[in-house]
Backbone as numpy.savetxt, mean C-alpha at the origin, in Angstrom:
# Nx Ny Nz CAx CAy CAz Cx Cy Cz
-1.53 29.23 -5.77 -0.43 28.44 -5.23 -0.99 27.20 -4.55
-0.43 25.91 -5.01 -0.88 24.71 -4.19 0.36 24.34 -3.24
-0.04 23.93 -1.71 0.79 23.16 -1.27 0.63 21.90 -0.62
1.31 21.16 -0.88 1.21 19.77 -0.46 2.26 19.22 0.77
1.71 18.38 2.03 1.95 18.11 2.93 1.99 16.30 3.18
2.80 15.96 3.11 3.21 14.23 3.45 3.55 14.16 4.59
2.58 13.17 5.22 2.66 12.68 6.42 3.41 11.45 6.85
3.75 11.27 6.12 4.62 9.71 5.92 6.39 10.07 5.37
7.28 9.49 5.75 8.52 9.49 6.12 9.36 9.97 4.79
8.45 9.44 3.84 8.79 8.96 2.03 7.80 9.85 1.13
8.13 10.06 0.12 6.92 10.79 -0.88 6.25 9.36 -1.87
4.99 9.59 -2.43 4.34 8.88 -3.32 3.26 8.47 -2.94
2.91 8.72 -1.56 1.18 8.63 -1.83 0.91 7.68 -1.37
0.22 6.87 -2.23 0.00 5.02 -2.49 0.34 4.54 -3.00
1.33 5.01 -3.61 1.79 4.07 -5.13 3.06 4.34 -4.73
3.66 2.78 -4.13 4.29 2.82 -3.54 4.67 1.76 -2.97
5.79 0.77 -2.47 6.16 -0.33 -2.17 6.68 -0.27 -0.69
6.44 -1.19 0.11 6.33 -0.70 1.57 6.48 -2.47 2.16
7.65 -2.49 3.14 7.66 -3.67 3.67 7.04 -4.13 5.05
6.49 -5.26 4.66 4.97 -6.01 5.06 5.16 -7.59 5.77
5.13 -7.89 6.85 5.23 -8.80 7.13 6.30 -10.00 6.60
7.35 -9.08 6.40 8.74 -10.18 5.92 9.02 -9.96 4.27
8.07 -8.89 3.80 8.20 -9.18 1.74 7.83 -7.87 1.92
7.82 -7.37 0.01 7.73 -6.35 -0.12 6.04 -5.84 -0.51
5.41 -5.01 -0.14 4.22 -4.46 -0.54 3.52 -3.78 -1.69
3.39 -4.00 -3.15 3.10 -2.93 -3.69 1.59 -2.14 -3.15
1.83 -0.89 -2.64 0.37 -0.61 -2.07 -0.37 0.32 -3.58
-1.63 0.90 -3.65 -2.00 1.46 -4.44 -3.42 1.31 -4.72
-4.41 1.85 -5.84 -5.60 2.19 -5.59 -6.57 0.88 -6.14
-5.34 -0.43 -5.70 -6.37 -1.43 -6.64 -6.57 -2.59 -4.90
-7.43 -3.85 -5.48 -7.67 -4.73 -4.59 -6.56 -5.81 -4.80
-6.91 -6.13 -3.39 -5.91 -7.19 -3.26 -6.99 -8.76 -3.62
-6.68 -9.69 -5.16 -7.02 -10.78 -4.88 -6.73 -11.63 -4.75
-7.11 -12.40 -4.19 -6.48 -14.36 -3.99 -7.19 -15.35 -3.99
-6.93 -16.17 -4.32 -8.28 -17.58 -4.05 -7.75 -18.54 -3.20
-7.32 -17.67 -1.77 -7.60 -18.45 -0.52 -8.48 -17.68 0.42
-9.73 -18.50 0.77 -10.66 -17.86 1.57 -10.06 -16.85 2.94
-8.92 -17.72 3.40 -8.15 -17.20 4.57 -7.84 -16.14 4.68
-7.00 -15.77 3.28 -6.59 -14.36 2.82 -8.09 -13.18 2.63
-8.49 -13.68 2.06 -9.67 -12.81 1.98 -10.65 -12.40 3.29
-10.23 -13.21 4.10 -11.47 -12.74 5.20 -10.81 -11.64 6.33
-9.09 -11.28 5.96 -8.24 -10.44 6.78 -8.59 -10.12 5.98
């Protein structure tokens, strides 16, 4: 028997869309890129 426990409000893990500073988030197991240095150094 497996059981599984979510600690978070919602089911899905990481894969998953989550609101972020005014927009929406897709979160999940990849990187975030951009080609502004600014962004990249948060």
């Amino acid at each position: 028997m497996v059981e599984i426990f979510e600690a978070a409000n919602a089911l899905s893990g990481m894969a998953k869309t989550i609101p972020l500073w005014g927009q929406l988030v897709d979160l999940g197991p990849h990187r975030f890129f951009s080609n502004d240095p600014r962004v990249n150094k948060m």
